[in-house]
C-alpha positions as CSV (number, residue, x, y, z in Angstrom):
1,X,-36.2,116.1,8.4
2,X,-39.8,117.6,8.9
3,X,-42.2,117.6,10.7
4,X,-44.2,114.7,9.4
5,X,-40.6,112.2,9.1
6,X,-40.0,112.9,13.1
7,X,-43.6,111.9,14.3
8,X,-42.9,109.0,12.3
9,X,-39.4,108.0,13.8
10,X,-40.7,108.8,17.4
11,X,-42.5,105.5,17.0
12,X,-39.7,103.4,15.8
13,X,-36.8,103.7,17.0
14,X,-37.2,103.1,20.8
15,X,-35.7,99.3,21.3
16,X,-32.7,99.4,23.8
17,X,-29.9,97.0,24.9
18,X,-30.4,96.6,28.5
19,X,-27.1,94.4,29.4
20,X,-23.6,94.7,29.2
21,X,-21.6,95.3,25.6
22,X,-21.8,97.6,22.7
23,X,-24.3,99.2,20.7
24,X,-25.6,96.0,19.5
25,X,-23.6,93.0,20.9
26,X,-24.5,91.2,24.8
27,X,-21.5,90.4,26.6
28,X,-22.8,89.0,29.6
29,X,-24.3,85.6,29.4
30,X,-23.2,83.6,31.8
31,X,-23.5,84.8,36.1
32,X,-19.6,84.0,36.0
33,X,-19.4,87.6,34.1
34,X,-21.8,89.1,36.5
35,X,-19.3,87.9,39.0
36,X,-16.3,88.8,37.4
37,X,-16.7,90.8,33.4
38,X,-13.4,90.0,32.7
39,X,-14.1,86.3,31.1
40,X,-12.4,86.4,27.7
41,X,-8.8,84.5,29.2
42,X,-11.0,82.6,32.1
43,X,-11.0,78.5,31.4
44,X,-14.8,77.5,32.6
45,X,-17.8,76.1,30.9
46,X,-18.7,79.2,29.9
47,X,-15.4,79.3,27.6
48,X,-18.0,78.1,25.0
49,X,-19.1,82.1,24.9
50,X,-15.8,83.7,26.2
51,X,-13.1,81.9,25.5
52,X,-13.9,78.9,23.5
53,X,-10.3,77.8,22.8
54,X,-9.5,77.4,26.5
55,X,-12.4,75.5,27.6
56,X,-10.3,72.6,25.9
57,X,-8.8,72.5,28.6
58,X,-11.3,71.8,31.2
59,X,-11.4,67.8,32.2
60,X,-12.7,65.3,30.2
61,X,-16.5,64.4,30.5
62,X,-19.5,66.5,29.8
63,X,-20.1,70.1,31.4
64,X,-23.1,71.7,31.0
65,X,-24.0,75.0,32.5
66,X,-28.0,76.9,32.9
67,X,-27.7,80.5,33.8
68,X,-31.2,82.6,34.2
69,X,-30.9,86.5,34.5
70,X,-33.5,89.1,35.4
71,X,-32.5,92.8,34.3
72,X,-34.1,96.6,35.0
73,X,-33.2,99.5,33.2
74,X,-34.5,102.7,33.3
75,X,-34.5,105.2,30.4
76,X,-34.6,109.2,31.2
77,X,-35.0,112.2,29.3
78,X,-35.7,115.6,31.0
79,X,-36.6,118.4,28.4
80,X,-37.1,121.8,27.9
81,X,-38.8,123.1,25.1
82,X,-38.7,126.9,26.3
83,X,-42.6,127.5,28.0
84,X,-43.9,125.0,25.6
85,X,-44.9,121.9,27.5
86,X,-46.7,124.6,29.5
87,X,-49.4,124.9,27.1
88,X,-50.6,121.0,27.0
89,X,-53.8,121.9,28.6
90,X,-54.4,117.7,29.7
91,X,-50.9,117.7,31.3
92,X,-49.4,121.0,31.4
93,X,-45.9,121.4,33.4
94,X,-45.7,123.9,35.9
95,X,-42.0,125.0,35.2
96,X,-41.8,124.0,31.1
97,X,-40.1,121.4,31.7
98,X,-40.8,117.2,31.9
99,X,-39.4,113.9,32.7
100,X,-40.0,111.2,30.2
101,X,-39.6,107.6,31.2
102,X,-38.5,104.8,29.5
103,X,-38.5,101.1,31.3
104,X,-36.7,98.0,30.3
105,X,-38.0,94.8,31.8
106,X,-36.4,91.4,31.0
107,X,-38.3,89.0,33.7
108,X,-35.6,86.6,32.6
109,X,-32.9,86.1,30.1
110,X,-31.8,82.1,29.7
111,X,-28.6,81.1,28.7
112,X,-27.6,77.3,28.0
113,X,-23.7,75.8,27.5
114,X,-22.5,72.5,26.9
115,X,-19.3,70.4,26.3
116,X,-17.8,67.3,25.7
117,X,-13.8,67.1,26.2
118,X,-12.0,64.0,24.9
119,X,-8.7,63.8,25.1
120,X,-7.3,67.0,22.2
121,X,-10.7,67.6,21.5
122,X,-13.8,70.0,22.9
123,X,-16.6,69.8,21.4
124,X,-19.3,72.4,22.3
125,X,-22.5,73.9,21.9
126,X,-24.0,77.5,23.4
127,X,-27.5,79.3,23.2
128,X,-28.2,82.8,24.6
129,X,-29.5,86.1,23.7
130,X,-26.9,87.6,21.7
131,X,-28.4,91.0,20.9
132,X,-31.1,93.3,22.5
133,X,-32.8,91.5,24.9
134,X,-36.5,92.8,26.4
135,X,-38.5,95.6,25.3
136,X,-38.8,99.6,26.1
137,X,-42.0,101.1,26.8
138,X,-42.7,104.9,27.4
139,X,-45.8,105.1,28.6
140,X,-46.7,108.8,28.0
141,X,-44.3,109.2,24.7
142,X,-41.3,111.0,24.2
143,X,-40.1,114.2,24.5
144,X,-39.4,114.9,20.7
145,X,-43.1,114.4,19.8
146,X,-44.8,116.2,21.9
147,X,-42.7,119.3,21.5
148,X,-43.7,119.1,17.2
149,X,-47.1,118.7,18.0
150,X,-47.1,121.8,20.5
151,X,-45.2,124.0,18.4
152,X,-46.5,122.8,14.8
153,X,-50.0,124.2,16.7
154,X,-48.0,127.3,17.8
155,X,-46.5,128.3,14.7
156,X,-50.0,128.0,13.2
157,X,-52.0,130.1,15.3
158,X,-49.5,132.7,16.8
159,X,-51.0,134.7,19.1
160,X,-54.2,132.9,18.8
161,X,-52.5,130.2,20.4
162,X,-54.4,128.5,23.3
163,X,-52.4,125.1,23.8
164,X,-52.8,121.3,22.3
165,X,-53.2,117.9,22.9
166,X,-51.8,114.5,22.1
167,X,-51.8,111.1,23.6
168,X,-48.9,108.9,22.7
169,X,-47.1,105.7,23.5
170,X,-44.0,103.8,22.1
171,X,-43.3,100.3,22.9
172,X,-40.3,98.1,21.3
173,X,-38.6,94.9,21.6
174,X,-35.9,93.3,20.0
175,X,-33.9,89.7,20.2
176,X,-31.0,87.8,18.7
177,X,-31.4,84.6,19.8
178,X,-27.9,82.8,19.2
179,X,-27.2,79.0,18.6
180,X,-23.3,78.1,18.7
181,X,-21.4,74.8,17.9
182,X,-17.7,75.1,17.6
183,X,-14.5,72.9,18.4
184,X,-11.9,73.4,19.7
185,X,-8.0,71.4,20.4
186,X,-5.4,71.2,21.8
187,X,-2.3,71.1,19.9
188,X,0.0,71.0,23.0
189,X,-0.1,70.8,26.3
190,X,0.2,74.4,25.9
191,X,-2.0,76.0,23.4
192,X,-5.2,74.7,21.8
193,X,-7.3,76.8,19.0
194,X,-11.0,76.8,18.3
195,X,-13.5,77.2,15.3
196,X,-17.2,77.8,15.7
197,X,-20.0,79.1,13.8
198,X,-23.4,81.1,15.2
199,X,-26.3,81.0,13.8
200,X,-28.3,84.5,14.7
201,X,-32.3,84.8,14.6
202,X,-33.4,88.3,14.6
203,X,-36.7,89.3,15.7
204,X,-37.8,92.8,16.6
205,X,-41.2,94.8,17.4
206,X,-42.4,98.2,17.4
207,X,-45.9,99.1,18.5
208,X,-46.6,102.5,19.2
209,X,-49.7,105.1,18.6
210,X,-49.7,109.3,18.5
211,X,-53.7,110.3,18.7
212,X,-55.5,113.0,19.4
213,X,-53.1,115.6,18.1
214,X,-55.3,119.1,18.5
215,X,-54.7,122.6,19.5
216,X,-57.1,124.8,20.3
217,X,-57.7,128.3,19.8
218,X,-57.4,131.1,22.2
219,X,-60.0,133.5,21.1
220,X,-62.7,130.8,20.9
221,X,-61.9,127.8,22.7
222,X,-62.5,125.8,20.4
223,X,-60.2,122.4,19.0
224,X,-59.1,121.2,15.9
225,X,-57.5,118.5,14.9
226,X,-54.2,119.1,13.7
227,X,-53.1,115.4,12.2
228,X,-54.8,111.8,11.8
229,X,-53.8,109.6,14.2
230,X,-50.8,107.6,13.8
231,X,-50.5,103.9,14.8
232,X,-47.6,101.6,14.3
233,X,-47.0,97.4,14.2
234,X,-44.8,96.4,12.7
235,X,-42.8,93.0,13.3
236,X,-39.6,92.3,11.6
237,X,-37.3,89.0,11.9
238,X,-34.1,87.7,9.6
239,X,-31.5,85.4,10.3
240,X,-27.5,85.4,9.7
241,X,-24.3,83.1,10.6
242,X,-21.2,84.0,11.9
243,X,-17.8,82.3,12.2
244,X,-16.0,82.7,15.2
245,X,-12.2,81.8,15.9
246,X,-10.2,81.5,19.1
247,X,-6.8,80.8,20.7
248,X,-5.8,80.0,24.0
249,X,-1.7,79.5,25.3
250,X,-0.3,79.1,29.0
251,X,3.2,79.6,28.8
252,X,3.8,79.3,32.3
253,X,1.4,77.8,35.0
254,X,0.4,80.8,36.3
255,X,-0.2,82.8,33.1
256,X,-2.9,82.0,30.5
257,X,-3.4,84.4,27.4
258,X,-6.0,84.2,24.7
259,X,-7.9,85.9,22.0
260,X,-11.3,85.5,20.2
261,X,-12.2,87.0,16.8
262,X,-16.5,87.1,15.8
263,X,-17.1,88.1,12.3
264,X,-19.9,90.2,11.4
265,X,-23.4,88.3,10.8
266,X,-24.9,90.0,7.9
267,X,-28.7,89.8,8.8
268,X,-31.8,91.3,6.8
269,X,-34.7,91.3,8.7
270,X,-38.4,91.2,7.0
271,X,-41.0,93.0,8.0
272,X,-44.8,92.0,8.9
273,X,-46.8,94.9,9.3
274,X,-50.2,96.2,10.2
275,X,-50.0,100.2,10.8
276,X,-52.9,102.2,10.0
277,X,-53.2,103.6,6.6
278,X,-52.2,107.4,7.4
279,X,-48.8,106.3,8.9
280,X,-48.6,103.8,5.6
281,X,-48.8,107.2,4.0
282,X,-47.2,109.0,5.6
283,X,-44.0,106.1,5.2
284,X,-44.8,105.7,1.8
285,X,-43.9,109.6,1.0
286,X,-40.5,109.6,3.2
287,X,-38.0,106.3,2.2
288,X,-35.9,106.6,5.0
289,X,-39.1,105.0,6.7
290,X,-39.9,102.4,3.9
291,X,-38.8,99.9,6.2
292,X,-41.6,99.6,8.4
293,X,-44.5,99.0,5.5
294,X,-45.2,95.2,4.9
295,X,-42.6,93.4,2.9
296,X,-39.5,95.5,3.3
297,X,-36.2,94.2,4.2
298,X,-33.5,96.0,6.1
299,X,-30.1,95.3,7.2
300,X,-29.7,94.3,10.7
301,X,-26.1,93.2,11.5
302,X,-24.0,91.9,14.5
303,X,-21.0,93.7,14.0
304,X,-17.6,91.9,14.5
305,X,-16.2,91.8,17.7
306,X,-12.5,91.4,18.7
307,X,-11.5,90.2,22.7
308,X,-8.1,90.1,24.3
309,X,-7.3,88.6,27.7
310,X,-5.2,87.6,30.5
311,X,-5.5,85.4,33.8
312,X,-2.6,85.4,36.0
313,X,-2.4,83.1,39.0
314,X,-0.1,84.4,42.0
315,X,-1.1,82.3,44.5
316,X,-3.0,79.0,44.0
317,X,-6.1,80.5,45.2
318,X,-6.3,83.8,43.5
319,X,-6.9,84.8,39.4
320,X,-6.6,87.9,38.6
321,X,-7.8,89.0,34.9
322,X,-7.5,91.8,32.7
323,X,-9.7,92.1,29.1
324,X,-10.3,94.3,26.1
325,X,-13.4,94.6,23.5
326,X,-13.3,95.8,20.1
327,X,-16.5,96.5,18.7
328,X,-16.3,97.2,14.5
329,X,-19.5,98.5,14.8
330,X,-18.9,100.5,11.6
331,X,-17.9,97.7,9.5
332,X,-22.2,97.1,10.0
333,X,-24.4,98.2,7.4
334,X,-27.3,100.4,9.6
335,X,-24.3,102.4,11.5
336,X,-22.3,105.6,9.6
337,X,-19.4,108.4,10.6
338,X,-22.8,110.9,10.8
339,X,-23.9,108.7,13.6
340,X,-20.6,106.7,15.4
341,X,-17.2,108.6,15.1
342,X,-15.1,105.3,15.9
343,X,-15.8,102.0,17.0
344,X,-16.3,100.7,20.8
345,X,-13.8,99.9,23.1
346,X,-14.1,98.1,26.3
347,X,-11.3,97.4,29.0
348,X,-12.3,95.0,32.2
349,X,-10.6,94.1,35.6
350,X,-11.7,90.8,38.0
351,X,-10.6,88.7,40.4
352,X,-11.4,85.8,41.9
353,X,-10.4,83.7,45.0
354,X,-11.2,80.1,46.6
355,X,-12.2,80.8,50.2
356,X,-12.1,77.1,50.5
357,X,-13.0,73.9,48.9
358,X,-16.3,74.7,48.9
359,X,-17.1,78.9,48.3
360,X,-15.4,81.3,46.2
361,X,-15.5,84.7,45.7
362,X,-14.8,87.0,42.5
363,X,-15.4,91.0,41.7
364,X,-14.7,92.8,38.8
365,X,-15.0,95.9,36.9
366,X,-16.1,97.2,32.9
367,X,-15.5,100.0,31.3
368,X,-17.6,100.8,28.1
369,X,-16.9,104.1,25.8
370,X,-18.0,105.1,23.2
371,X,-17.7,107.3,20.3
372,X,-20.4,109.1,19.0
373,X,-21.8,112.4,17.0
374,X,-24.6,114.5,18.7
375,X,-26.8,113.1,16.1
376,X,-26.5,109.7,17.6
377,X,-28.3,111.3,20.8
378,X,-32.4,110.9,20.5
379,X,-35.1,110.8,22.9
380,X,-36.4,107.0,21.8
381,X,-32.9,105.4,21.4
382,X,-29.3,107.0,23.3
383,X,-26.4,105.1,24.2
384,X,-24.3,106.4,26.8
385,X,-20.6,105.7,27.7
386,X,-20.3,103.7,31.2
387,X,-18.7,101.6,34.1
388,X,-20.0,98.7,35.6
389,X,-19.3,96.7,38.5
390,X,-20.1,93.1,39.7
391,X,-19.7,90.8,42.4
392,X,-20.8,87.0,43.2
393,X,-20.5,83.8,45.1
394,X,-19.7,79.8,43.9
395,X,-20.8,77.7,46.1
396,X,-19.6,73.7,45.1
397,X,-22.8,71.7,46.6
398,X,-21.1,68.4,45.2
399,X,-17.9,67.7,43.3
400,X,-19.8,67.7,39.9
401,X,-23.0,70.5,40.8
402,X,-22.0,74.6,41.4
403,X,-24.4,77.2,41.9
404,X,-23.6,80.3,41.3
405,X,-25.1,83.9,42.4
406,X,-23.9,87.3,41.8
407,X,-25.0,91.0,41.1
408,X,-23.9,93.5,38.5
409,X,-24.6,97.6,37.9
410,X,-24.1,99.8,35.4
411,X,-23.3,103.5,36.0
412,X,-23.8,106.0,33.3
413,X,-22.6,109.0,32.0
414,X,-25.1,112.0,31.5
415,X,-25.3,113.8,28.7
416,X,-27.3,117.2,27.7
417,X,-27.6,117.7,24.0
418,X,-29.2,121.2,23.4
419,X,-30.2,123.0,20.1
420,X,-29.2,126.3,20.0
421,X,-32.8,128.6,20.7
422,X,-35.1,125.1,20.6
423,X,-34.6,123.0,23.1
424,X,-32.1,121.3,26.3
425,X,-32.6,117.5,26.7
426,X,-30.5,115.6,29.4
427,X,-30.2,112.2,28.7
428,X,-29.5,109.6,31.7
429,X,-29.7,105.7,32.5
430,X,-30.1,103.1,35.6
431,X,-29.2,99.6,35.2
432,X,-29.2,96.6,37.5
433,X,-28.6,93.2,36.4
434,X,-29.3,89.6,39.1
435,X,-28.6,86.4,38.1
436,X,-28.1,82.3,39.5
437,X,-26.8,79.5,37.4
438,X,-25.6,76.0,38.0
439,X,-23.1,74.1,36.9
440,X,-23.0,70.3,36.2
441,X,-20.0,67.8,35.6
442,X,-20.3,64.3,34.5
């Protein structure tokens, strides 16, 4: 890839999952899994997400639950470029290195689920955000860029090197919005199956802008411009459907197992776009970026995702749960071996116990790993393996109205990628995730 193709992907690929799953998939939408992660055997309302088969067995009458989130994520890249970033004579660092920042903001993420339960049957309906979820901004740019403008300028001049210049920002959002409907009954007293489908809206943004790229000569002092300014906008949206299957059996009263199977939504999203006419160039001379000039279509799909889980009650008052996730993440079509080496795996841990008639308390725990190839690491877009933890209260106000409150953090793994006599980048993320819902039965 030169020179030219990197400036290029610096300003679109910077969009970022800030809550709990895989690459591409959301896991937590409902504050019961803030509470507790390990949902997918759980009988609740939110069954419509997690365990859709089970929530047949709920009692009869409508249940409707609203959950709001609000989630901060933080984004890090330290790099070392040798002395380079030294020689940016409007923001030279004293020791070569620099800190770029990334920030995730999602002021609020909704989440809706409703039911109906009549004798054998459940019929149900869920919306949520099913992918993404907020946008990324980096403010001053990303490493990446600024080290090929600096050394593009370097390699020019040689000795008659006297620094450059660039300003650059990099903003992106993306959202799958999800609509469910499914049913689900029970066939004994026992074990009940369900069958649902998703409809998936994709809609994603990039916005981002690399000007005043100059270097300026030692000797005289004098700057030159050293590329045309690049600016990127570019809107894309599509729209897919998935099925979704589930089963849910108790064979004793204080065990309850189930499984859920999503199929992969095959999405193509369009794009809409108003970039300047040197990045349209640029783009037009380098396919792997055809995507981003108006008209183009790309494949953007929600990979399938397998779930496995237990709830086992020892005690009346206490459920303890255990889960696993399978993402097929490269049964997509934009993910390859050069980029993933296997497919996600996730194991989770809760419990949950009934102080009384009115509070309850639950905890749990997440484990995310994945798989991947050092080419999967970039300064605009890294995933990094992780545990999380969360906790909560349910408080019953009435017989039919719960609220519900809880708290959930991410921990993740570091990771330095370096290129042998170029450059040492160190990769790191903070998340935090609050959320209240309420539940209503009638």
């Amino acid at each position: 890839m030169n020179k030219k193709q990197i400036l290029i992907a610096a300003l679109i690929a910077c969009t970022s999952n800030a809550f709990a799953g895989g690459y591409l998939t959301n896991t937590n939408q409902s504050i019961y899994f803030l509470r507790n992660p390990a949902r997918d055997a759980s009988i609740g309302i939110d069954g419509v997400y997690y365990n859709p088969a089970g929530a047949a067995f709920l009692g009869e009458g409508f249940h409707l639950q609203f959950n709001w989130q609000n989630a901060r994520q933080h984004r890090d890249a330290v790099a070392n470029y040798g002395e380079l970033y030294k020689y940016n004579y409007l923001n030279p660092a004293a020791d070569g290195s620099r800190k770029f920042k990334g920030d995730v903001k999602v002021p609020i993420q909704p989440s809706l689920f409703m039911l109906y339960n009549k004798g054998d049957w459940s019929y149900q309906l869920g919306f949520g955000v099913m992918g993404g979820g907020g946008g990324c901004n980096f403010d001053d740019g990303v490493g990446m860029f600024e080290a090929l403008v600096g050394s593009g300028a370097l390699n020019a001049l040689g000795e008659n090197f006297g620094g450059y210049s660039l300003n650059s920002t990099v903003e992106g959002k993306s959202y799958n919005f999800g609509l469910t409907l499914a049913a689900a009954r029970k066939l004994t007293d026992k074990l009940s199956i369900s069958f649902g489908l998703r409809a998936l809206y994709a809609t994603n943004s990039y916005k981002g802008s690399i000007t005043n790229m100059k270097y300026r000569i030692k000797a005289t002092g004098t700057e030159n411009t050293l590329m045309p300014d690049l600016e990127l906008d570019c809107d894309q949206k599509g729209f897919g459907i998935a099925p979704i299957i589930g089963v849910d059996f108790q064979p004793t009263s204080w065990l309850n197992l189930a499984a859920k199977y999503e199929f992969r939504a095959p999405i193509k999203v369009k794009s809409e776009a108003h970039n300047n006419d040197a990045f349209n160039n640029l783009a037009a001379t380098n396919p792997g970026f055809a995507s981003y000039i108006d008209g183009a279509k790309t494949a953007s799909d929600m990979p399938a995702l397998l779930t496995l889980g237990a709830q086992i009650s020892p005690i009346e008052k206490l459920r303890l749960n255990v889960g696993y996730h399978y993402y097929a993440d490269l049964g997509t079509r934009q993910w390859s071996e050069d980029k993933i080496a296997s497919n996600t795996n996730e194991i989770l841990f809760g419990a949950e116990y009934d102080i009384n008639d009115k509070f309850e308390v639950s905890a749990g725990y997440q484990k995310t790993m994945f798989d991947q190839t050092e080419a999967n690491y970039s300064d605009m877009n890294f995933n990094l393996s992780s545990y999380s933890f969360g906790f909560g209260v349910g408080y019953r106000v009435t017989e039919k109205i719960k609220v519900n409150v809880a708290y959930f953090q991410t921990i993740y793994d570091d990771h330095t990628k370096t290129v042998p006599n170029t450059s040492t980048t160190t990769y790191s993320r903070t998340n935090r995730i609050i959320g209240v819902g309420i539940d209503f039965a009638f």
